[in-house]
C-alpha positions in Angstrom: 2.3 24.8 -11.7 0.7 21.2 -12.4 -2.4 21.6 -13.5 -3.8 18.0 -12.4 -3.2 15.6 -9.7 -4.5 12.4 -9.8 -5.2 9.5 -7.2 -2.3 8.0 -8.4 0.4 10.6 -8.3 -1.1 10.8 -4.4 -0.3 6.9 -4.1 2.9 7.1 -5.6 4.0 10.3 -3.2 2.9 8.2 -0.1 4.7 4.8 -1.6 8.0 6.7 -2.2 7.6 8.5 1.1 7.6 12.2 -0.4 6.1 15.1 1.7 2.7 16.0 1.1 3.7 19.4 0.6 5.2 19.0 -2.7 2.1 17.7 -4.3 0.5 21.1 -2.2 2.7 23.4 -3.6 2.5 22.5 -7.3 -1.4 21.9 -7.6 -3.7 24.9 -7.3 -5.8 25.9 -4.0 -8.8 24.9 -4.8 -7.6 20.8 -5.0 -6.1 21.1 -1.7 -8.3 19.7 0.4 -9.2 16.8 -2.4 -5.3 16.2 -2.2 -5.6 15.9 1.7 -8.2 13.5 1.8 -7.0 11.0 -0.6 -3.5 11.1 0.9 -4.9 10.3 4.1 -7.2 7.6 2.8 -4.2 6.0 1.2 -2.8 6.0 4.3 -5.8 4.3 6.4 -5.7 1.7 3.8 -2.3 1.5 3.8 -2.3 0.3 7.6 -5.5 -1.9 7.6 -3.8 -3.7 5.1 -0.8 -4.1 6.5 -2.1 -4.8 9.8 -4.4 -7.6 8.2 -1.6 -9.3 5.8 0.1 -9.7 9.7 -3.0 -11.1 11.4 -3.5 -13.7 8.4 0.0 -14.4 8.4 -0.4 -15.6 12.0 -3.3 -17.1 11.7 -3.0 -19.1 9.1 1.3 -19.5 8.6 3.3 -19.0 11.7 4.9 -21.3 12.2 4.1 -24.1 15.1 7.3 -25.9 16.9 9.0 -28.0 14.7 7.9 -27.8 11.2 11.0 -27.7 9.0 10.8 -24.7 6.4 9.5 -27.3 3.9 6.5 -27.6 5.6 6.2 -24.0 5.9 6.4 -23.0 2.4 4.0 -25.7 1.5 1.2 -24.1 4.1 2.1 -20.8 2.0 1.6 -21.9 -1.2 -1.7 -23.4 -0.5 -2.6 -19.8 0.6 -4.9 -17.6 -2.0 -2.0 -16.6 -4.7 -2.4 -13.1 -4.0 -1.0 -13.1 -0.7 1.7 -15.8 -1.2 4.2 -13.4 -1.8 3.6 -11.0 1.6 3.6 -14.6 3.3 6.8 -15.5 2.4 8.7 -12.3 3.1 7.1 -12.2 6.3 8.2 -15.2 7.0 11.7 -14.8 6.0 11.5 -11.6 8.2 11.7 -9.1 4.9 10.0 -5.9 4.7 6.2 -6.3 2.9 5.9 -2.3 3.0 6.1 -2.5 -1.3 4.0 -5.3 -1.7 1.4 -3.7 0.9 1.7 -0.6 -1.7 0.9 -2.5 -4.5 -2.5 -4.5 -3.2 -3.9 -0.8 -2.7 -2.6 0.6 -6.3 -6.0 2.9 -6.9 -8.2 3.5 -10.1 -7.1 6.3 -12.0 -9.2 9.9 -10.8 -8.3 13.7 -10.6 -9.0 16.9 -10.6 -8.7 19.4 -13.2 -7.7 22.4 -12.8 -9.6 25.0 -14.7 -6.5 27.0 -14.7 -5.0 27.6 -18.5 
């Protein structure tokens, strides 16, 4: 049995599309309900920011009639570096599902088992 699970075993689960039930099964009782609510945090914030990279995508980038792919890149790279990236694939219609991942990579924290 695993003795700890950590925020970022959860985020790694959710990012590799794993079952939650394999992080269940080999973590004691008493952290499953800590287990639950991070893996469904990460998931809220997984769609929030996915649902916001597409509204500033069209907001800002989509493009308008007749700008040549030139002019499209250049509105993209005057973007905030961070999001230049998740910009471009959307725009050249490629999944942004990793990248999305990645922007909500948590802080390190878990729970010990006190199980020798």
């Amino acid at each position: 049995m695993k003795k700890t699970i950590s925020t970022r075993d959860i985020w790694r689960h959710l990012k590799n599309k794993s079952p939650i039930e394999e992080l269940i099964e080999n973590s004691p009782v008493e952290y499953h309900e800590w287990i639950y609510e991070k893996y469904n945090m990460f998931q809220e914030m997984y769609k929030i920011t996915f649902a916001r990279c597409q509204i500033n995508y069209i907001n800002n980038i989509e493009p308008v009639e007749g700008l040549t792919k030139k002019e499209v890149h250049k509105k993209i790279f005057s973007q905030k570096k961070e999001v230049q990236k998740i910009f471009l694939c959307l725009y050249e219609k490629k999944d942004i599902s990793d990248l999305v991942w990645k922007k909500i990579y948590p802080p390190y924290e878990k729970m010990k088992s006190n199980i020798n």
